[in-house]
Structures are given as structure tokens and as C-alpha cells.
C-alpha positions as CSV (number, residue, x, y, z in Angstrom):
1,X,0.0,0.0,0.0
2,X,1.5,3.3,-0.8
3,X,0.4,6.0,1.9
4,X,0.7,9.6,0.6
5,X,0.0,13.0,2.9
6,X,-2.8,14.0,0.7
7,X,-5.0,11.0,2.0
8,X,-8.3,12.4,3.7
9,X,-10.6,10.2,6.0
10,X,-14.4,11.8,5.7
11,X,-17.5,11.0,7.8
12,X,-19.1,8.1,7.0
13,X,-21.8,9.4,4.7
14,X,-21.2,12.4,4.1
15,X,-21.9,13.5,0.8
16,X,-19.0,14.5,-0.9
17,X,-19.7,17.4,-4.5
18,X,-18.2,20.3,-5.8
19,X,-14.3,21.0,-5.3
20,X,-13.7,18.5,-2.5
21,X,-14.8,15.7,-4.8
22,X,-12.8,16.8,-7.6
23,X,-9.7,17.0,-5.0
24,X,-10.8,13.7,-3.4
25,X,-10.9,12.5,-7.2
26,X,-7.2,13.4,-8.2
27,X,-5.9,11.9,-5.3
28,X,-7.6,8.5,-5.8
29,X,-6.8,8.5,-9.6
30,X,-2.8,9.7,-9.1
31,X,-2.9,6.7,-5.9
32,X,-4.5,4.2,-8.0
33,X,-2.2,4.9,-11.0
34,X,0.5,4.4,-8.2
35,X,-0.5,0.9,-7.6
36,X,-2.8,1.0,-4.9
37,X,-6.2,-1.2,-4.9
38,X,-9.6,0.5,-4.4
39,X,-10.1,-1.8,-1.6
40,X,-6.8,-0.2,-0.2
41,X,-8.1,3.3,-1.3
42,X,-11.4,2.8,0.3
43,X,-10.1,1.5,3.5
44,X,-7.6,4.8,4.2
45,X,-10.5,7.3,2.5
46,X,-13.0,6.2,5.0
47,X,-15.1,5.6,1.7
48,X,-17.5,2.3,0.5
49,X,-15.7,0.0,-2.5
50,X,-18.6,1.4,-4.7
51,X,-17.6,5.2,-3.8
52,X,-14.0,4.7,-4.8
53,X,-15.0,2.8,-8.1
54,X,-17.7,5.2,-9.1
55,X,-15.4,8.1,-8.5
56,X,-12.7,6.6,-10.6
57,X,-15.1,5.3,-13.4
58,X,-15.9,8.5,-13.4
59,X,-12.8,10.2,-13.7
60,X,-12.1,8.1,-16.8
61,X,-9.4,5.7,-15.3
62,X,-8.5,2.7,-17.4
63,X,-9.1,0.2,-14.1
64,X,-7.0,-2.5,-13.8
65,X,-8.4,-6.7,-14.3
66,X,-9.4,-8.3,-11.0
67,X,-7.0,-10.7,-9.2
68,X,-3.3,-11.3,-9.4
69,X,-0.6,-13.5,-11.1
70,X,-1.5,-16.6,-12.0
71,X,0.3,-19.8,-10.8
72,X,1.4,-22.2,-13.8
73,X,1.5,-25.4,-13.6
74,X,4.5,-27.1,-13.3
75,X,5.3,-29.1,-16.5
């Protein structure tokens, strides 16, 4: 997980418009670009799974596929 200074924890539904959601929105999108899930993003933001992929979706990010690496079987 990469932690930055910028993160920001908000109340727990709270709606979030305007200029605080297009600042909450760059962060997200320069911390998911960086590597971090949007589980990961969610957890430090405070923020729902849904939130942090809406917000992203919406933002235009090229998300990433689900899981990790698969294992190969050995030959």
C-alpha cells in the first residue's frame, strides 16, 4: 500500500460534491495509477468499495483486471 499525505478520512456518509470531490478525485486517480487497490483506497479514504470505483469510473481511469498472477502449472 503506498500511503501519501494528501490521503483524507471523511464521515461516514457524508456526501462528498463540488471542489472537495474533484480534490478527493485526483488523489484517488494519481494513488491508483501508483499501484494501490480500491479496496486499499477505500479502507484509508473512509469511503464504500462502490464510492472509490464510481469516483474513478468517473474520472475516466482505465481500471486494472481483478485478481493477481496466475500460478502455472508445473510441467
Amino acid at each position: 500500500m503506498v500511503a501519501t499525505g494528501t490521503s483524507t478520512t471523511t464521515e461516514k456518509g457524508r456526501r462528498i460534491i463540488g471542489a472537495e470531490r474533484q480534490t478527493l478525485a485526483k488523489d484517488l486517480v494519481e494513488r491508483y495509477a501508483a499501484g494501490e487497490s480500491i479496496r486499499a483506497l477505500a479502507t484509508s479514504t473512509g469511503r464504500s468499495y462502490g464510492f472509490v470505483h464510481r469516483v474513478l469510473s468517473e474520472s475516466e481511469v482505465q481500471l486494472r483486471q481483478r485478481g493477481g498472477a496466475r500460478r502455472r502449472k508445473k510441467a
